[in-house]
N, C-alpha and C positions, 0 to 999 in steps of 0.2 A: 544459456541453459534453459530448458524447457522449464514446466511448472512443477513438478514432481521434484528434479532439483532443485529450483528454489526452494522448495518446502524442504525439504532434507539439510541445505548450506546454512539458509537461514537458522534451520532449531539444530544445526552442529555449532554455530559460532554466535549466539542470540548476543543482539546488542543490547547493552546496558542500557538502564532505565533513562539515564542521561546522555545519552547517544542519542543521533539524528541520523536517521538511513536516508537513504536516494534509492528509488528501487524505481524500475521502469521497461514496456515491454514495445517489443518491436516486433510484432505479427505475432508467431508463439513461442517468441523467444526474451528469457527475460532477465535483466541483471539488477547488482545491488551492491551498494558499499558504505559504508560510514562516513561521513560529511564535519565537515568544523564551523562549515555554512552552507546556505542554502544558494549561491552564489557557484556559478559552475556549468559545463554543458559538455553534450556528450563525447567522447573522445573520437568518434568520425565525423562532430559540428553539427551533424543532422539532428533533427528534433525526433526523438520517437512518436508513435504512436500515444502513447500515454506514459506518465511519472505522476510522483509524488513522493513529497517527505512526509517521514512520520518521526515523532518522538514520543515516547510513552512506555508503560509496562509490556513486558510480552512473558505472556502465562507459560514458558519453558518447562515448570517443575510439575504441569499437568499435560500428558500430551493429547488427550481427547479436550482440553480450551487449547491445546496448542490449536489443531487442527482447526477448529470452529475462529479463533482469532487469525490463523493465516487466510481461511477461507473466505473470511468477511472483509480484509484486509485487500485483495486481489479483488473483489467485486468492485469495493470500491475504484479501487486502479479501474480497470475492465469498463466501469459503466462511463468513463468519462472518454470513451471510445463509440458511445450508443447503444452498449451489449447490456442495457436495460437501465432500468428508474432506480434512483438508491433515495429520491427523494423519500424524507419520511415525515414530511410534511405538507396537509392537504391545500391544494391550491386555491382552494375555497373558502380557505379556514383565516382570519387574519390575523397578521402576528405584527407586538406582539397584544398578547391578550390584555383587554383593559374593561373585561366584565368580571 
């Protein structure tokens, strides 16, 4: 499914707070499913492009934080491909702080 589906399947079926999704994109194509573990690989054995698990709240009952948390949620995925910095911390800067 392209990204607009994702963002549609995801906030029609949102996983529980205690749920682990697997979500992962393969060019601009991208899937998702609930997990028991992080333990698993993909069903043609090839590695995509980019994955990750997440488990956490998802703001469903607002859909303008829907939106901003599916968008920040995909950056993340996306940057671990080169398609920019998510670093949010300066590399200059030393951690952790002991002043």
């Amino acid at each position: 499914m392209n990204r607009e589906e994702l963002r549609r399947d995801m906030y029609s079926h949102p996983p529980g707070p205690d749920e682990v999704v697997y979500i992962e994109r393969r060019g601009d194509e991208y899937t998702w499913r609930r997990v028991r573990s992080r333990a698993g690989t993909s069903s043609d054995g090839g590695l995509p492009d980019a994955w990750m698990y997440y488990s956490g709240g998802w703001p469903r009952e607002d859909p303008e934080r829907w939106d901003a948390f599916f968008d920040d949620l995909l950056a993340e995925l996306d940057a671990m491909t080169g398609a920019g910095d998510r670093c949010r911390w300066p590399l200059d800067d030393p951690w952790p702080h002991l002043h």
